[in-house]
LORO-140327 format. One record per atom (N, C-alpha, C, O): residue number from 1; atom name; x, z, y. Coordinates in steps of 0.05 Angstrom, whole numbers, plus 32768, in hexadecimal, padded with zeros to 4 digits. Atoms other than C-alpha are relative to their C-alpha. Layout:
<nodes>
    i  at  east    up  north
  NUM  CA     X     Z      Y
...
</nodes>
This chain:
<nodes>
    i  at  east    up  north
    1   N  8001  7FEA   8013
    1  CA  7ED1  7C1E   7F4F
    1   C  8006  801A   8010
    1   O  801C  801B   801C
    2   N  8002  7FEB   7FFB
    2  CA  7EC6  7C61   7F65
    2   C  8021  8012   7FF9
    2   O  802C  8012   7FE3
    3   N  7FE6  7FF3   7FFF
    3  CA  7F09  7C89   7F74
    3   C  8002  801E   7FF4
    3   O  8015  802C   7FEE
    4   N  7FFF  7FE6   800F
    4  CA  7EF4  7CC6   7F59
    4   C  7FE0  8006   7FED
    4   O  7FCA  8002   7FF9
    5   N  8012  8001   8012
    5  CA  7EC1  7CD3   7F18
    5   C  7FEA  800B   801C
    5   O  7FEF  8016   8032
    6   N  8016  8001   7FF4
    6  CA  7E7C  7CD4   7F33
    6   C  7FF4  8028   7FF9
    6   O  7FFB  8035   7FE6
    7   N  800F  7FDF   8014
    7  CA  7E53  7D24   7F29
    7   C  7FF8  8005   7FF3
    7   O  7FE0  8003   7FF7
    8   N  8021  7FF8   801A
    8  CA  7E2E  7D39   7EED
    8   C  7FEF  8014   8014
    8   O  7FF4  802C   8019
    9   N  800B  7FEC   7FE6
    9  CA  7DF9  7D4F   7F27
    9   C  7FEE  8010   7FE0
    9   O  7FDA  8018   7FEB
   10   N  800A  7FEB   8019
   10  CA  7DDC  7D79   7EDC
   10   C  800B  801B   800A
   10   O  8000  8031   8008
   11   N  7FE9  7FE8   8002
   11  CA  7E14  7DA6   7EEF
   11   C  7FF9  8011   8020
   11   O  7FFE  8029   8024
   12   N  8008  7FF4   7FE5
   12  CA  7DFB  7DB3   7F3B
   12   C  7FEC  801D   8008
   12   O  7FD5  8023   8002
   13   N  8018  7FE0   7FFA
   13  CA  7DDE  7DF8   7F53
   13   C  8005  8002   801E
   13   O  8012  7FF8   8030
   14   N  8006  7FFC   7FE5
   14  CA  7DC5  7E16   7F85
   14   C  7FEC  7FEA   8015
   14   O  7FD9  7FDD   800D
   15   N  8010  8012   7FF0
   15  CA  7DAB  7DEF   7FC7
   15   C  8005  7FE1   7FF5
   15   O  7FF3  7FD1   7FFA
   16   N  7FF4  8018   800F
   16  CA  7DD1  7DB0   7FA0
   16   C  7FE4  7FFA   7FED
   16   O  7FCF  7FF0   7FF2
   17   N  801A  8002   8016
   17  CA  7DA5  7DB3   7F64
   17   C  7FE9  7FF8   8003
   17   O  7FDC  7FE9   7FF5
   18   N  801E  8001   7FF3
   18  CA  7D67  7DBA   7F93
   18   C  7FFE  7FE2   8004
   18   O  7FF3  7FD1   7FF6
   19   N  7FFB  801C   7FFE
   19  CA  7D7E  7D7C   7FB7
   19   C  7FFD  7FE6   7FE7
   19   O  7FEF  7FD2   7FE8
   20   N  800D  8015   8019
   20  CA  7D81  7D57   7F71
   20   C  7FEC  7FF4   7FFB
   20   O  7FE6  7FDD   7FF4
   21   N  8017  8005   8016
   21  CA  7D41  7D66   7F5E
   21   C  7FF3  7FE7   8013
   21   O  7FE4  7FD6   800A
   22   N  800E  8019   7FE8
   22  CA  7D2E  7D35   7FA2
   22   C  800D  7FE4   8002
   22   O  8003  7FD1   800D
   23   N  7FF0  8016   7FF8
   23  CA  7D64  7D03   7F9E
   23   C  7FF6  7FEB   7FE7
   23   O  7FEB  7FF3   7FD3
   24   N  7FFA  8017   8016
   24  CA  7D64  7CBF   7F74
   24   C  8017  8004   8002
   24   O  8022  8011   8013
   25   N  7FE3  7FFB   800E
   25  CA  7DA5  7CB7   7F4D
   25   C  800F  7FEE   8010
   25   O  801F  7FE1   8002
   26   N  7FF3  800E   7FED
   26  CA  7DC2  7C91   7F86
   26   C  8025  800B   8004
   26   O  802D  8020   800E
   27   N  7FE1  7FFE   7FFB
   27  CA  7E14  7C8D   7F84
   27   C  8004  8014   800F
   27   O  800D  802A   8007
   28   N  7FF5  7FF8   7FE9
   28  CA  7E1C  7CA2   7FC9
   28   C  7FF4  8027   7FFC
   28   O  7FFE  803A   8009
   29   N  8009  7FE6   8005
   29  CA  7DF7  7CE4   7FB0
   29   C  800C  8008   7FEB
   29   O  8013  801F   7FF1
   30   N  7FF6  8000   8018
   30  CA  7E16  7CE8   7F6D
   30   C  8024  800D   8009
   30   O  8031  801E   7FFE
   31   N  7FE0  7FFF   7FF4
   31  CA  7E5E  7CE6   7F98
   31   C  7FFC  8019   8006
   31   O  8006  802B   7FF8
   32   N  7FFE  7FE7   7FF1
   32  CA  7E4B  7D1F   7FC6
   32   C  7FF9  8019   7FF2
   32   O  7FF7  802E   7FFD
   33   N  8001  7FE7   8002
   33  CA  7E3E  7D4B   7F94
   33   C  8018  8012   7FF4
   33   O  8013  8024   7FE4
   34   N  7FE6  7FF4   8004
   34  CA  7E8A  7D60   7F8E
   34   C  8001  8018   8019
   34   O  8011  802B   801C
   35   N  8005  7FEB   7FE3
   35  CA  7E73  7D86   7FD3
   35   C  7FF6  800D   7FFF
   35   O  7FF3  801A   8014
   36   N  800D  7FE1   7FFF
   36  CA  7E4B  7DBD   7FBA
   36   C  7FE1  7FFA   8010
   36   O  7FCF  7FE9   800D
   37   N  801B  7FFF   7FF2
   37  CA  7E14  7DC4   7FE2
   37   C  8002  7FF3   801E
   37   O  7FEF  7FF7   802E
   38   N  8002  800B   7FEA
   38  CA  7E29  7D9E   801B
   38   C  7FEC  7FE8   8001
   38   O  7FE3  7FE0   8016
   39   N  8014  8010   8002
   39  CA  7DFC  7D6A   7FFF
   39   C  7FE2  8008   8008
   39   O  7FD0  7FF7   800B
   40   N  8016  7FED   7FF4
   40  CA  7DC4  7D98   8016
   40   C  7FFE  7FFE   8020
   40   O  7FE7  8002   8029
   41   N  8003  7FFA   7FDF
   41  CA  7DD2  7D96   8067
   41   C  8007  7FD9   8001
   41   O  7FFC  7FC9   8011
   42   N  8002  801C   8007
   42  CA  7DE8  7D4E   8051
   42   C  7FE7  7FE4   8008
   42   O  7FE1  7FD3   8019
   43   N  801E  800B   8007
   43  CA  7DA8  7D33   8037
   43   C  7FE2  8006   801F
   43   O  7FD3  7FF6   802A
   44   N  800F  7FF7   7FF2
   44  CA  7D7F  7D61   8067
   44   C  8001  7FF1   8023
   44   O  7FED  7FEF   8031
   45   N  7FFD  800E   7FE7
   45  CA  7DA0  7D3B   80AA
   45   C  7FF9  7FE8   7FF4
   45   O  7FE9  7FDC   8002
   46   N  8009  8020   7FFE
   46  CA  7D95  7CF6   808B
   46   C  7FE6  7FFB   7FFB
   46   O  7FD9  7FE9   8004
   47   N  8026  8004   7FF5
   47  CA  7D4C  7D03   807E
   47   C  7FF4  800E   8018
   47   O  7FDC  8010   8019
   48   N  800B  7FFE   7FE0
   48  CA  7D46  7D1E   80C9
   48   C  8006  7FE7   8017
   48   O  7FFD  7FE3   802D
   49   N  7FFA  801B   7FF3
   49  CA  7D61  7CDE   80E1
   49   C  7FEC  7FF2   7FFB
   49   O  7FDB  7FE9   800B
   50   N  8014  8019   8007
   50  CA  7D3D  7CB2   80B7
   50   C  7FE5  8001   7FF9
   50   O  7FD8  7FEE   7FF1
   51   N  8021  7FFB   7FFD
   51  CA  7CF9  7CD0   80B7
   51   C  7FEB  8012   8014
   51   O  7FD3  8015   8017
   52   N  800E  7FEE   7FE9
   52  CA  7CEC  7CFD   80EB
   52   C  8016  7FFC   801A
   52   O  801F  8011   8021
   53   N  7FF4  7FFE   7FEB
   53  CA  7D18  7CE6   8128
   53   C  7FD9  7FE9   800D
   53   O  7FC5  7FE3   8001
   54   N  8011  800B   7FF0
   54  CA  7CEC  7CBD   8164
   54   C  8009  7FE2   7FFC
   54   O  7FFB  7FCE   7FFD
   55   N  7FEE  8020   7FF9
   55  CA  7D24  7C81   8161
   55   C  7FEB  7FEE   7FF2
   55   O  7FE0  7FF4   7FDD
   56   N  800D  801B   8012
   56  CA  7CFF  7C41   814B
   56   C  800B  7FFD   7FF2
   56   O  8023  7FFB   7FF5
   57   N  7FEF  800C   801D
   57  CA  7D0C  7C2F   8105
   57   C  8012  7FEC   7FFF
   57   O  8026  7FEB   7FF0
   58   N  7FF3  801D   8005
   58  CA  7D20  7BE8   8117
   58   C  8016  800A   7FFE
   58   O  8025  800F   7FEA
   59   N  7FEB  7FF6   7FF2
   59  CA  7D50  7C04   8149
   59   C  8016  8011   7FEC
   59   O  802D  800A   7FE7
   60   N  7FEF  7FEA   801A
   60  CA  7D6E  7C3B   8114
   60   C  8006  7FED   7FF1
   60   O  801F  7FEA   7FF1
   61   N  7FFF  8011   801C
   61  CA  7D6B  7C08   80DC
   61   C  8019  7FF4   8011
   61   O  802E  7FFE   800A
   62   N  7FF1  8013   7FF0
   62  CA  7D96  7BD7   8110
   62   C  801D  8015   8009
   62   O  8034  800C   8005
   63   N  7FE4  7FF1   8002
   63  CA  7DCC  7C11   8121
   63   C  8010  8006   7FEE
   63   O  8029  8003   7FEF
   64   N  7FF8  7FFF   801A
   64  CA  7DD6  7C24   80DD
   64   C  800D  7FEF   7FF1
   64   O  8024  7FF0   7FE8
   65   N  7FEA  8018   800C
   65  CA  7DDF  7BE0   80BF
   65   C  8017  7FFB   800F
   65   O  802B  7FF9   8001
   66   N  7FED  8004   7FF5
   66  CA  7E0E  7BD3   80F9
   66   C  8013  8013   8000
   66   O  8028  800B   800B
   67   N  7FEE  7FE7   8000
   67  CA  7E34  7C19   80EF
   67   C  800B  7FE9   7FE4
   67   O  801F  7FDB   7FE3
   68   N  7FF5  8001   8015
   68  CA  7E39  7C04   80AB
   68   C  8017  7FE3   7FFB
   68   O  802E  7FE1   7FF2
   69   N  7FE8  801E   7FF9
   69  CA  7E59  7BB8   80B6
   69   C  8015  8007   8016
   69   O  802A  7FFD   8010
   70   N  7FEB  7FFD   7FF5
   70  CA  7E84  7BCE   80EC
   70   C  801C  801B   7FEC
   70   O  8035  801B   7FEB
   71   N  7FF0  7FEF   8019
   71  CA  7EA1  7C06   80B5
   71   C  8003  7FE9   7FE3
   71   O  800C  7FF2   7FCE
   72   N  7FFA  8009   801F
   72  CA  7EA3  7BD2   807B
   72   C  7FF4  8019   7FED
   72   O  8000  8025   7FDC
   73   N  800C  7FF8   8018
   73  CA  7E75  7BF5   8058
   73   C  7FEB  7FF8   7FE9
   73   O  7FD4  8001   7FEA
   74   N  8013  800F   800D
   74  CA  7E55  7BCF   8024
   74   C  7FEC  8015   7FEC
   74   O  7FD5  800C   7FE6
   75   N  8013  7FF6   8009
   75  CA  7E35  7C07   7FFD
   75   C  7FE3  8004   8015
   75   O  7FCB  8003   8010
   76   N  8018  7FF4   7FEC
   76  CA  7E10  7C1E   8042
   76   C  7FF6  7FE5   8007
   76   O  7FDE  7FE3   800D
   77   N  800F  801C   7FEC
   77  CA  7E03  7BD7   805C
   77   C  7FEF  7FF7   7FE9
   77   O  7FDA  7FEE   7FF3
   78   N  8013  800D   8018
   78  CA  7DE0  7BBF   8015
   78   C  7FE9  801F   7FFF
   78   O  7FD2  8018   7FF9
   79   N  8015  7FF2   8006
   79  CA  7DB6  7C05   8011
   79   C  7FEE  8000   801C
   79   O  7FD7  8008   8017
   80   N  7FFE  7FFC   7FDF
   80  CA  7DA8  7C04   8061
   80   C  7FEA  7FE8   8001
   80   O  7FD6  7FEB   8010
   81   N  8002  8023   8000
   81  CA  7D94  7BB2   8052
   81   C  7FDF  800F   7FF3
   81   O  7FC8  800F   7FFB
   82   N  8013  7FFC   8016
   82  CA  7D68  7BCA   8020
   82   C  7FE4  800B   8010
   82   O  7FCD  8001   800D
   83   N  8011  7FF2   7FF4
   83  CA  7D40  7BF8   804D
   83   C  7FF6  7FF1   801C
   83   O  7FDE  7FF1   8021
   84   N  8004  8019   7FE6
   84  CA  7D3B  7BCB   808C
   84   C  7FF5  7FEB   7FFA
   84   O  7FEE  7FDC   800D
   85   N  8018  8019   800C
   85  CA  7D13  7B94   8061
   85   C  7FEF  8011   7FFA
   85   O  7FDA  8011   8007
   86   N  8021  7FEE   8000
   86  CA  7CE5  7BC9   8048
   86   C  7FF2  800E   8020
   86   O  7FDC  801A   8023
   87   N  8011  7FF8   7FED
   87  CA  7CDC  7BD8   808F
   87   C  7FF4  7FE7   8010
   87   O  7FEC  7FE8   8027
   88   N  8000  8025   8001
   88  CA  7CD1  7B88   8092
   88   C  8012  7FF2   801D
   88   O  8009  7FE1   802C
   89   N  7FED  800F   7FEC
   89  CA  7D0F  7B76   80C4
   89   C  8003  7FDE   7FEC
   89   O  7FF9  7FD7   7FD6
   90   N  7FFF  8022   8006
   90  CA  7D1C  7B2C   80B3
   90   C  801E  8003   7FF4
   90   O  8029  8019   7FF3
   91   N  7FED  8007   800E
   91  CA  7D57  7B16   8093
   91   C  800E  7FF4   801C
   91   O  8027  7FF7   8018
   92   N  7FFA  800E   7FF6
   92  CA  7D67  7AF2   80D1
   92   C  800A  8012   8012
   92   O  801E  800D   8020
   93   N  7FF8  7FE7   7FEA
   93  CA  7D6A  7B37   80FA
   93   C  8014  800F   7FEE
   93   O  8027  801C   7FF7
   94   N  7FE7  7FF4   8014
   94  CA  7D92  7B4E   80BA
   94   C  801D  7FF6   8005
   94   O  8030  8006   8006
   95   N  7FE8  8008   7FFE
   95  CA  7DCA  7B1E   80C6
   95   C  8005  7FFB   801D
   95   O  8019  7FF3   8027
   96   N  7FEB  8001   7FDA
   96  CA  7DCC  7B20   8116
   96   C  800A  8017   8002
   96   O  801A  8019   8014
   97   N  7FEF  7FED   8005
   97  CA  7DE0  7B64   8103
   97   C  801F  7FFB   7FF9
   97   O  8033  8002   8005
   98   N  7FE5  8005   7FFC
   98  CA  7E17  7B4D   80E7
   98   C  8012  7FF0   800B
   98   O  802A  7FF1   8006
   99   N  7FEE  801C   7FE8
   99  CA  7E31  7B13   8118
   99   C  8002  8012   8018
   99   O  8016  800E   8026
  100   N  7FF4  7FED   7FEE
  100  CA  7E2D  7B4C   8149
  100   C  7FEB  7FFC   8024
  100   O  7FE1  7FE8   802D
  101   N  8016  8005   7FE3
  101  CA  7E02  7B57   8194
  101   C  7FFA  7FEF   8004
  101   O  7FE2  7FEC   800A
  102   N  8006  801E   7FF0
  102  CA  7E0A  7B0F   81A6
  102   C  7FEC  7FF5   7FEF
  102   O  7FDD  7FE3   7FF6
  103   N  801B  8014   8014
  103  CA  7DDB  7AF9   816E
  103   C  7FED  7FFC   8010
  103   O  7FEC  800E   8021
  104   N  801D  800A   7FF6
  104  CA  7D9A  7AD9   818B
  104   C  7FEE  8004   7FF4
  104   O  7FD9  7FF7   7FF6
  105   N  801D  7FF5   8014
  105  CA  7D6F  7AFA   815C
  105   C  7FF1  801E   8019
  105   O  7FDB  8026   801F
  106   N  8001  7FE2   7FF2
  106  CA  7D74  7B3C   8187
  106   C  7FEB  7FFC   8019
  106   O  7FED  7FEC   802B
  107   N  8012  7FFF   7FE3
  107  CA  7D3A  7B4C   81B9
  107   C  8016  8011   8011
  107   O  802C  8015   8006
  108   N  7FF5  7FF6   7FF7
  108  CA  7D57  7B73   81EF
  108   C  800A  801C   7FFA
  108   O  8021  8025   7FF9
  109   N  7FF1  7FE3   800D
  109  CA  7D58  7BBA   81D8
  109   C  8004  7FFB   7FE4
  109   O  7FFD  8010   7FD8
  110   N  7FF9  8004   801B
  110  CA  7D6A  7BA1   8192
  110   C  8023  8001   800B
  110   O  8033  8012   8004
  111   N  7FED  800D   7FF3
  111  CA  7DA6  7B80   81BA
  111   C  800F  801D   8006
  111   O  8023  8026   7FFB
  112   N  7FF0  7FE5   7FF3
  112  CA  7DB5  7BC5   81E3
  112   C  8009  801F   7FE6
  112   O  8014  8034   7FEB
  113   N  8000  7FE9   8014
  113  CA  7DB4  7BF0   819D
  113   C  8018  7FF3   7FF6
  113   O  802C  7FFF   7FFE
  114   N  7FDA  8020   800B
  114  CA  7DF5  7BB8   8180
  114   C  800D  8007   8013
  114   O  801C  8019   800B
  115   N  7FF1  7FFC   7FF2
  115  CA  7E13  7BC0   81BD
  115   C  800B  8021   8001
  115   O  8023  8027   8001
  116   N  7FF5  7FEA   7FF7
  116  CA  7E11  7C0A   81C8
  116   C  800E  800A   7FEA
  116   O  8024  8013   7FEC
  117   N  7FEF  7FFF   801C
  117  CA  7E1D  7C12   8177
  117   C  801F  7FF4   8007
  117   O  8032  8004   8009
  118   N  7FDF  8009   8001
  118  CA  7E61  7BE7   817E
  118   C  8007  800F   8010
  118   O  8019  801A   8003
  119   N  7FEB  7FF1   7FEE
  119  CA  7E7C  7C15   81BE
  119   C  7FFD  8018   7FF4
  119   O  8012  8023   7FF8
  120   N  8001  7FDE   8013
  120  CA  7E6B  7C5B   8194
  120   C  8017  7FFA   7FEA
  120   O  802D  8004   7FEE
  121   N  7FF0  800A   8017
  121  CA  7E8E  7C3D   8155
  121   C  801B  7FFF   8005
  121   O  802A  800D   7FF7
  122   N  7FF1  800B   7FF4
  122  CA  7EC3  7C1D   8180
  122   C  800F  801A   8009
  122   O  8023  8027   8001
  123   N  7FF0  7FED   7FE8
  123  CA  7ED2  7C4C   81B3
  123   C  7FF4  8022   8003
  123   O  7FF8  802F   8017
  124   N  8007  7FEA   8001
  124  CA  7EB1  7C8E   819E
  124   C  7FF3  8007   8018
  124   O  7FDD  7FFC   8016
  125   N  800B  8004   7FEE
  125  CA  7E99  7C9B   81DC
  125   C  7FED  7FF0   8012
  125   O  7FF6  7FEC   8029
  126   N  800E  801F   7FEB
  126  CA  7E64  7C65   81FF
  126   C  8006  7FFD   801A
  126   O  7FFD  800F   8028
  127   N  8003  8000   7FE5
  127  CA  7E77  7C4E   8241
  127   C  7FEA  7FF5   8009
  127   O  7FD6  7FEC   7FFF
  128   N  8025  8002   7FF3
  128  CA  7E46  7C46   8277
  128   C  7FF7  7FE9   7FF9
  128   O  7FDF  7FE5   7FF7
  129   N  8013  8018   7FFC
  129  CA  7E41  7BFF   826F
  129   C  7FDE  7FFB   7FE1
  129   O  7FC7  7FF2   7FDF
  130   N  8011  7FF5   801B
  130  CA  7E1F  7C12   8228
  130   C  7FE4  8015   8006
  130   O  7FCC  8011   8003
  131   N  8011  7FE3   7FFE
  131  CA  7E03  7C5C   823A
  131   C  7FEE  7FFE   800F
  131   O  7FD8  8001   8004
  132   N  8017  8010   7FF1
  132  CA  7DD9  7C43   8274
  132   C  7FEA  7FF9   7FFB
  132   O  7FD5  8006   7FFC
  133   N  800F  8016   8007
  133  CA  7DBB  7C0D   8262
  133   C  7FE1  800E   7FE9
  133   O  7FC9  800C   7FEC
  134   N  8006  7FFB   8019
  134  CA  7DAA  7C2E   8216
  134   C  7FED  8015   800A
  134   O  7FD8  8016   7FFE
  135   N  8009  7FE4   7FF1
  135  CA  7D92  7C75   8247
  135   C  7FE2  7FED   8006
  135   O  7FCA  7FF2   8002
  136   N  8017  800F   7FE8
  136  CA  7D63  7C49   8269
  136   C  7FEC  7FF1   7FF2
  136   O  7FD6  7FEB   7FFD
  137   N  800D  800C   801B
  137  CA  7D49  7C28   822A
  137   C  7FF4  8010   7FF3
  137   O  7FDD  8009   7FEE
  138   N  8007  7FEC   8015
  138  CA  7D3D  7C62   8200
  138   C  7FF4  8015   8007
  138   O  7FDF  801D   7FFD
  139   N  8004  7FE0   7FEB
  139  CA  7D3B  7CA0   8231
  139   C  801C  800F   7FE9
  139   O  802D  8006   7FDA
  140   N  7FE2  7FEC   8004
  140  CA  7D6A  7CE1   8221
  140   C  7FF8  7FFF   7FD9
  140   O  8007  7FF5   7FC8
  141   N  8002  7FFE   801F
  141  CA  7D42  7CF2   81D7
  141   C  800E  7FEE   7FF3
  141   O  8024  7FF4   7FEA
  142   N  7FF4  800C   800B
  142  CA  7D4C  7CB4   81BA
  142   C  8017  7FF4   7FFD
  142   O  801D  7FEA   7FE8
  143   N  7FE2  8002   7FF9
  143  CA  7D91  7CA6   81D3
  143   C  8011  8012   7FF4
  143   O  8028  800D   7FEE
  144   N  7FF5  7FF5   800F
  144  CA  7DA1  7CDC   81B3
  144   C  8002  7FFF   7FDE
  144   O  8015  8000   7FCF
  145   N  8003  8009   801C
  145  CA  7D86  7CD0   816F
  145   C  800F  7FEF   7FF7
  145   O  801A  7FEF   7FE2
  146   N  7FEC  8017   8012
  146  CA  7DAB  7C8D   816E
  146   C  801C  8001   8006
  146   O  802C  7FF1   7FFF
  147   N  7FE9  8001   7FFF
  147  CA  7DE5  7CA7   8186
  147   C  800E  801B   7FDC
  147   O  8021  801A   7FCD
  148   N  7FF8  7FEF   801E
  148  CA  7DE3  7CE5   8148
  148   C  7FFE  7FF0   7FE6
  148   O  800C  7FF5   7FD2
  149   N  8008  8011   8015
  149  CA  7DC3  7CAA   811B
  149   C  8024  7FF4   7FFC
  149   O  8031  7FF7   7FE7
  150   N  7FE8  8010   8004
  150  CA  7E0A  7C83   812B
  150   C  8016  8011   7FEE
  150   O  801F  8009   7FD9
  151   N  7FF2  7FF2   800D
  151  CA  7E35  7CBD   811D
  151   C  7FF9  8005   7FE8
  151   O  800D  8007   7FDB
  152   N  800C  7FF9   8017
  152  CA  7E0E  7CCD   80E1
  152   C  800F  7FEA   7FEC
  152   O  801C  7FF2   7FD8
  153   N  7FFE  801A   801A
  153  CA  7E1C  7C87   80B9
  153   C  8018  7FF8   800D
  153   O  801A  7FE0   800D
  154   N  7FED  8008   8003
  154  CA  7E62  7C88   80D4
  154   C  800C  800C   7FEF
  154   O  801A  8000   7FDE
  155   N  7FFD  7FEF   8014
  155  CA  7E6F  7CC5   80AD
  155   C  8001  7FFB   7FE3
  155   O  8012  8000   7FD1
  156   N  8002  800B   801C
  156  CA  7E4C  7CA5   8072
  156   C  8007  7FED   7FF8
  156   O  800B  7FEA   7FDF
  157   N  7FEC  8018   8007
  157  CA  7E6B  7C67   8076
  157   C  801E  800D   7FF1
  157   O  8026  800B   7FD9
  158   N  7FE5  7FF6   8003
  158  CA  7EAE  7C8A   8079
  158   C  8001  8015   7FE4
  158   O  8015  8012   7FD7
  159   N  7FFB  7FFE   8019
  159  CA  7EA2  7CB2   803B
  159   C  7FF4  7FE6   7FDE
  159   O  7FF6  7FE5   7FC6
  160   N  800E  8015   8019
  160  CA  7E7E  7C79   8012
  160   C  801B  7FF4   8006
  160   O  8024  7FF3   7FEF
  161   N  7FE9  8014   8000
  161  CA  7EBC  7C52   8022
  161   C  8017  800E   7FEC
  161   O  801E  8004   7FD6
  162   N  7FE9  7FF5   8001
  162  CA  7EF7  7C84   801A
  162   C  7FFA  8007   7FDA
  162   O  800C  8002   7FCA
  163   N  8005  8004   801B
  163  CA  7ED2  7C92   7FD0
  163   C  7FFF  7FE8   7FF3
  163   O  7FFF  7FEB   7FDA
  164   N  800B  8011   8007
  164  CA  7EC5  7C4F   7FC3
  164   C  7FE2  8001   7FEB
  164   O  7FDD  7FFB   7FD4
  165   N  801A  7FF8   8012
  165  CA  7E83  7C61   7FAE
  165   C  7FEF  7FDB   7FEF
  165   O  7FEC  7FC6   7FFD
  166   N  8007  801D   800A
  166  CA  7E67  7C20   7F85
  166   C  7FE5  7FFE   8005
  166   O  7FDA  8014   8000
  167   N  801A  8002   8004
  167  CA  7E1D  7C06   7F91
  167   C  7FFE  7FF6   7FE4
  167   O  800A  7FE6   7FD5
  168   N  800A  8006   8010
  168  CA  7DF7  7C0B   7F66
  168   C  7FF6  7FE5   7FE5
  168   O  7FED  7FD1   7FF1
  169   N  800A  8012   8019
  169  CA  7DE3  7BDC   7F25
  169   C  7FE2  7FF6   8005
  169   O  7FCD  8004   8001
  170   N  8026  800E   8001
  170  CA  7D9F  7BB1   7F30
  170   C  7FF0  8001   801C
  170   O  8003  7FFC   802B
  171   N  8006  8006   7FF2
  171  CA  7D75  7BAF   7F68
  171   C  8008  801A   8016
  171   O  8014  802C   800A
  172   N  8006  7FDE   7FFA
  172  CA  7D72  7BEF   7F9C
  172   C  7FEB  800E   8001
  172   O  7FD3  8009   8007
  173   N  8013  7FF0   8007
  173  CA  7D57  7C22   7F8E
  173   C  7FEB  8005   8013
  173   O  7FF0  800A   802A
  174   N  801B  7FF9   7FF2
  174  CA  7D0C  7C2B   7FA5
  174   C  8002  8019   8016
  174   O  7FEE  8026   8011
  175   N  800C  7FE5   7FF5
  175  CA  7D0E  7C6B   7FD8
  175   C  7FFE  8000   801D
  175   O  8006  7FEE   802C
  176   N  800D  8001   7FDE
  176  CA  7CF6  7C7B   801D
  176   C  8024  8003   800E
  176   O  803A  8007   8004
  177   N  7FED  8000   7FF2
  177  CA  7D21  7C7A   8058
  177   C  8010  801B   8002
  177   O  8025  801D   800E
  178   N  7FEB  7FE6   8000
  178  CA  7D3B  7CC2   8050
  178   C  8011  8000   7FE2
  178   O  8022  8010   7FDC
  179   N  7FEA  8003   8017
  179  CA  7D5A  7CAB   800D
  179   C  7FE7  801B   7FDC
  179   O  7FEE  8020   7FC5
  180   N  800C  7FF5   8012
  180  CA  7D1E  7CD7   7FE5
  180   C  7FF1  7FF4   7FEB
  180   O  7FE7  7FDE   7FF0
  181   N  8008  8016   800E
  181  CA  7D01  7CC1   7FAB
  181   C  7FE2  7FF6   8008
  181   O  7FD1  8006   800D
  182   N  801C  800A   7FFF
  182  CA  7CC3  7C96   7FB6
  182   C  7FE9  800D   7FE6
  182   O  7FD2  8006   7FE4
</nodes>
């Protein structure tokens, strides 16, 4: 149960309001709108991640769920889940996510995206044995995307948690990977 009443987003103005008119009635949106318009620079970074970065989807999809299981976040890891079968990951790559790098589902750069995810999470910083490897895999762009992608859904973990934001009732909701409505 949610630690603090959810928004009447009715009541939102300004860049908020705008944002509305794009969002589904998704909790984790519903929460943030006690922030004014911060839901606006909000929204606007998580659909530059998840629709216009270079990172491979798998790869993103695979940092994210693992941000979100290493945070215990079950709102993000069930909406996260949701979107990583519509991008048709297997169920089987779903749960070596959560058993962690060593799974045997992982091709190699599946493997090096778990690994470098746990030392970001972990140790805020990647050491080389991570940074390397991940450099050399990706190049500089995308290394960067999955390192802003990580911080991104630690952030949102960390407030979906600290609210206890509740998922949703019934299946999840239908919308593209930037969270807009289909």
């Amino acid at each position: 149960m949610a630690r603090i009443p959810y928004f009447d987003t009715s009541k939102a103005t300004g860049r908020a309001a705008k944002s509305y008119e794009k969002l589904p009635p998704l909790n984790i949106f519903r929460m943030l709108g006690h922030s004014g318009e911060l839901i606006d620079g909000f929204t606007k970074l998580g659909t530059q991640i998840l629709n216009f970065s270079s990172l491979d989807p798998v790869l993103r999809e695979i940092a994210i769920v693992r941000v979100g299981v290493l945070s215990r976040a079950g709102y993000e890891v069930y909406q996260h889940e949701a979107i990583s079968r519509r991008l048709g990951m297997s169920d089987a790559l779903i749960e070596g996510i959560h058993e962690g790098p060593k799974a045997a589902v992982f091709d190699d750069r599946q493997r090096l995206v778990m690994l470098y995810t746990d030392d970001v999470v972990a140790n805020v910083r990647a050491g080389d044995a991570t940074f390397k490897p991940m450099r050399e895999a990706l190049g500089d762009k995308s290394l960067q995307e999955l390192t802003i992608t990580i911080g991104y859904y630690m952030m949102v973990s960390r407030f979906l948690e600290t609210f206890d934001v509740d998922i949703e009732k019934g299946p999840p909701a239908k919308v593209n990977a930037s969270g807009a409505k289909d």
